[in-house]
C-alpha positions as CSV (number, residue, x, y, z in Angstrom):
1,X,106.0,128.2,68.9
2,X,109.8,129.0,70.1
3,X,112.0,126.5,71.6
4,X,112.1,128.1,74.5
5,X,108.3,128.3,74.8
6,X,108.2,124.5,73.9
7,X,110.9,123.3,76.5
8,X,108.7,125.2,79.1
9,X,105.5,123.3,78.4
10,X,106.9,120.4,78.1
11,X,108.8,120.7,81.8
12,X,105.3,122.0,83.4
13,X,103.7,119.1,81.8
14,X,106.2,116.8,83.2
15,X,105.8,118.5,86.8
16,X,102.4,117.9,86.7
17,X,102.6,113.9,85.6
18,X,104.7,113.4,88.6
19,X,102.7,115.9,91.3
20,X,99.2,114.0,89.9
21,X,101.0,110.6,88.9
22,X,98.2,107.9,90.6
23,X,97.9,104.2,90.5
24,X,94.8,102.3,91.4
25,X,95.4,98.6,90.7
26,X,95.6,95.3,92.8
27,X,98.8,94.2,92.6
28,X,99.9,90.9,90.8
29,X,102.4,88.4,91.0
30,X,105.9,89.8,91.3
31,X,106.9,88.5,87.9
32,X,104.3,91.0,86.2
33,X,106.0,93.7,84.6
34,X,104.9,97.3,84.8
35,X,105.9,99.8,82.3
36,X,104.7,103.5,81.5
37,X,103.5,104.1,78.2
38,X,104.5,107.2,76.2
39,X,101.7,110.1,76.4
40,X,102.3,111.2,73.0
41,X,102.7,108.8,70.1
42,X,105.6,110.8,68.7
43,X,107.2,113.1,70.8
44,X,108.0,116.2,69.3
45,X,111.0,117.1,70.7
46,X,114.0,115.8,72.9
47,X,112.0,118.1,76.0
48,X,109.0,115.9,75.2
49,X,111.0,112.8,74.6
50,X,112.6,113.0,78.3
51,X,109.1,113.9,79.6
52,X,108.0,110.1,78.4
53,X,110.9,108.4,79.5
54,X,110.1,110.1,83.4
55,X,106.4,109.0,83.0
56,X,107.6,105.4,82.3
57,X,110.0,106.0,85.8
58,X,107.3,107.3,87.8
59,X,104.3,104.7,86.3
60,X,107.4,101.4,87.2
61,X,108.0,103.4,90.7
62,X,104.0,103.0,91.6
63,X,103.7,99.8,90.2
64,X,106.6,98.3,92.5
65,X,105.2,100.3,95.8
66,X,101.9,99.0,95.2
67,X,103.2,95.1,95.0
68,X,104.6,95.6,98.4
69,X,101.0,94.6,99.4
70,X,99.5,92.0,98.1
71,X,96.6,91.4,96.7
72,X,94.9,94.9,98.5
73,X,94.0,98.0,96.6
74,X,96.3,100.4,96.8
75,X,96.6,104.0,95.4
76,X,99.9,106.0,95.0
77,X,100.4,109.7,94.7
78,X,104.1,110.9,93.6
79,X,104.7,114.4,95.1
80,X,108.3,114.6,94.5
81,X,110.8,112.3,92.9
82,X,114.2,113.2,91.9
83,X,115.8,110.7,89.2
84,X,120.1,110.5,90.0
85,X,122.1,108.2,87.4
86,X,123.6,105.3,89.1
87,X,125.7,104.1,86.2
88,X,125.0,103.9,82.5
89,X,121.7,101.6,82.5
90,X,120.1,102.3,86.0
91,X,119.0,105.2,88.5
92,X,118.6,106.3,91.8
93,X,114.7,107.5,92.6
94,X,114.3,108.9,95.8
95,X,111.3,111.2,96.7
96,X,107.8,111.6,99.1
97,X,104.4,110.8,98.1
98,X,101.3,109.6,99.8
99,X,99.6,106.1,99.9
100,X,96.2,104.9,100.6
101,X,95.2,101.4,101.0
102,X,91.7,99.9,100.2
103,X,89.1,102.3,100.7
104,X,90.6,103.7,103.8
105,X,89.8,107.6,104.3
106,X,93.3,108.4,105.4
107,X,96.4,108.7,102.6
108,X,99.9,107.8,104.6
109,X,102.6,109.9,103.7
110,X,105.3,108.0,102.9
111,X,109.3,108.5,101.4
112,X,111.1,106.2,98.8
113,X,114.3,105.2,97.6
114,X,114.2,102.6,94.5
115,X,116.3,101.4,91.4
116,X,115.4,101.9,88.0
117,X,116.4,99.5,85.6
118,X,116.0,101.4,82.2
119,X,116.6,98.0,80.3
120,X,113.7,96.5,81.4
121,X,111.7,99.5,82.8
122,X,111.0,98.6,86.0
123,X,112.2,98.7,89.7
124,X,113.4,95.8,91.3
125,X,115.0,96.9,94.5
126,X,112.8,99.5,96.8
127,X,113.0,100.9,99.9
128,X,109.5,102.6,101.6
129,X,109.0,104.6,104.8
130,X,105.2,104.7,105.8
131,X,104.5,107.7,107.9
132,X,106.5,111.0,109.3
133,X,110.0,111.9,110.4
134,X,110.3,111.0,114.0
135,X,112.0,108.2,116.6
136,X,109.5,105.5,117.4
137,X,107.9,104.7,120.8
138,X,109.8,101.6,122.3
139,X,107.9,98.8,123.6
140,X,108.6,95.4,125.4
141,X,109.7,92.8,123.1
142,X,107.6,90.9,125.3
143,X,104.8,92.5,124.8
144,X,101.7,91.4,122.3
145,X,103.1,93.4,119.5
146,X,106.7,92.2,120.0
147,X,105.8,88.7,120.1
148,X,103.7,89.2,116.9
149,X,106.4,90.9,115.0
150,X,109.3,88.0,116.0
151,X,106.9,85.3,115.5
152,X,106.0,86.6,111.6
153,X,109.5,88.0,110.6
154,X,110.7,84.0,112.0
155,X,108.0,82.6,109.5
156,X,109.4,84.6,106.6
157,X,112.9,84.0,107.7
158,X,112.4,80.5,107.4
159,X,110.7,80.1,104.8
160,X,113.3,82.2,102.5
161,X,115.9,79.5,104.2
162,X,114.6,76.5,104.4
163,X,116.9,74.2,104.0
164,X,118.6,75.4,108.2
165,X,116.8,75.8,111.1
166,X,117.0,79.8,112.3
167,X,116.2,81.5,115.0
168,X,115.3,85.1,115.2
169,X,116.1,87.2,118.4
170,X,114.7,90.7,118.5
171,X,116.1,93.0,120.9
172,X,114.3,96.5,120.6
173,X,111.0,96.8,118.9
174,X,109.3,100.4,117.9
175,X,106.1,101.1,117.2
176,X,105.0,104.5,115.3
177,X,101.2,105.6,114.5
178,X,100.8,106.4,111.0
179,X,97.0,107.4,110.4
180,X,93.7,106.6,111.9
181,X,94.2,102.8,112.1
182,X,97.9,101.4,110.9
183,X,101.0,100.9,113.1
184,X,104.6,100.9,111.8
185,X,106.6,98.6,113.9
186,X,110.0,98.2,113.8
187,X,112.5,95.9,115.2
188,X,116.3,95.0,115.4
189,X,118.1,92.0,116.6
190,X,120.2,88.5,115.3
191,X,119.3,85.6,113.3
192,X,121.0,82.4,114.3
193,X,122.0,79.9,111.5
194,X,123.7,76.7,111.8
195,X,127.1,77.9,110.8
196,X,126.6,81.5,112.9
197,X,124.9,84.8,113.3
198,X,123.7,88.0,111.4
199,X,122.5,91.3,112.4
200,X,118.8,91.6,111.6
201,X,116.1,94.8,110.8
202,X,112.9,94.1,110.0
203,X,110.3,97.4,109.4
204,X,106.4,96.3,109.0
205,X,103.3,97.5,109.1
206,X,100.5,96.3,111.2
207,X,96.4,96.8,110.7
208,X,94.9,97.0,114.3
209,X,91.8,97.1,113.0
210,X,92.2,94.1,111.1
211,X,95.0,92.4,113.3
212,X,96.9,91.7,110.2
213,X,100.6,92.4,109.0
214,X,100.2,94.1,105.7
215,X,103.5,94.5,104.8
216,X,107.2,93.6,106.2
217,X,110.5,94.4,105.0
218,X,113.1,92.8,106.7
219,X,117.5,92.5,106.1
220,X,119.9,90.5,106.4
221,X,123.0,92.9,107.6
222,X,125.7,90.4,106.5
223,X,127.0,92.4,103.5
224,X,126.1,89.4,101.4
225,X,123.0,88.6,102.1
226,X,119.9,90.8,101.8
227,X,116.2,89.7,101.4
228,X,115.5,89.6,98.0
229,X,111.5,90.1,98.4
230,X,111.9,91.9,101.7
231,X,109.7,94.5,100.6
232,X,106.2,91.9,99.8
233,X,103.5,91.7,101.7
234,X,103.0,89.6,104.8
235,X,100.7,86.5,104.8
């Protein structure tokens, strides 16, 4: 076989891994580690060698989406991910894909942005965007759903700090259908500390069907501090 025929195998079986790439696992506590494992015991080339470093990318990527959530079953399909170096150990992964949680008939489409640690082969910062493009319908932050969403990102707040007594303001919430049965609800607003303020986001997703939070994200806009397990799964 020609080099050139080999490098073109090996790049259609690499598009492939990533366009088929699918996780089915529950997820563990966050100090498990997840790592890819080569699919050929010796690759045969530096094509083929690149090809099993990507899988290892990809198989971390998953891994870390599907901790946002707990405990739940959660499946991850990678339709696109583009790997950018960030300095001389990690990357940038960005990309869409679709999720499915439990044994839900719908899969969520979804869009990432993560780090990739190459010492360690995994991913420990993440951001994910459940559902499509679009602006969010606003909705009373009085309302049922506004309460809900203050009163849980407070909890989480609090319990991250709890040393001070906060208190969490929210002063536009969003909600976005995303599927038959989820809600992405967004909200932005201040956290009060003894000592001062900081702007606050918090992006979650809600189960009607359920009435449960299943995930929430939330930051810290002070420059200085940002959430380290913002991305984990709501109680």
């Amino acid at each position: 076989m020609t080099d050139r025929a080999s490098c073109c195998k090996s790049f259609v079986a690499l598009i492939a891994a990533l366009l088929l790439a699918t996780h089915s696992a529950f997820a563990a506590p966050p100090t498990r580690a997840i790592e890819g494992r080569a699919l050929d015991a010796a690759p045969e080339s530096r094509v083929e060698a690149a090809q099993t470093i990507d899988a290892a990318v990809a198989a971390a990527l998953i891994g870390a989406i599907s901790t946002q959530f707990g405990e739940r079953k959660v499946e991850v399909k990678l339709d696109r991910m583009q790997v950018d170096p960030a300095n001389l150990i990690d990357s940038i992964l960005s990309g869409e894909g679709r999720l499915r949680i439990g044994d839900d008939d719908d899969w969520l489409p979804m869009r990432f942005k993560a780090l990739y640690d190459s010492r360690t082969a995994s991913v420990p910062q993440q951001e994910l965007v459940l559902g499509d493009d679009g602006a969010g319908e606003e909705i009373q932050v009085g309302s049922a759903l506004g309460r809900a969403l203050q009163d849980q990102a407070t909890r989480r707040v609090q319990a991250e700090f709890v040393q001070q007594p906060v208190r969490l303001r929210l002063d536009r919430v969003t909600r976005t259908r995303v599927g038959k049965r989820y809600t992405r609800v967004e909200g932005v607003g201040a956290v009060n500390f003894e000592e001062g303020s900081a702007p606050f986001s918090v992006d979650a997703l809600y189960d009607g069907k359920s009435d449960a939070w299943l995930r929430m994200a939330y930051e810290l806009s002070t420059g200085a501090e940002r959430a380290a397990d913002a991305a984990t799964p709501a109680p």
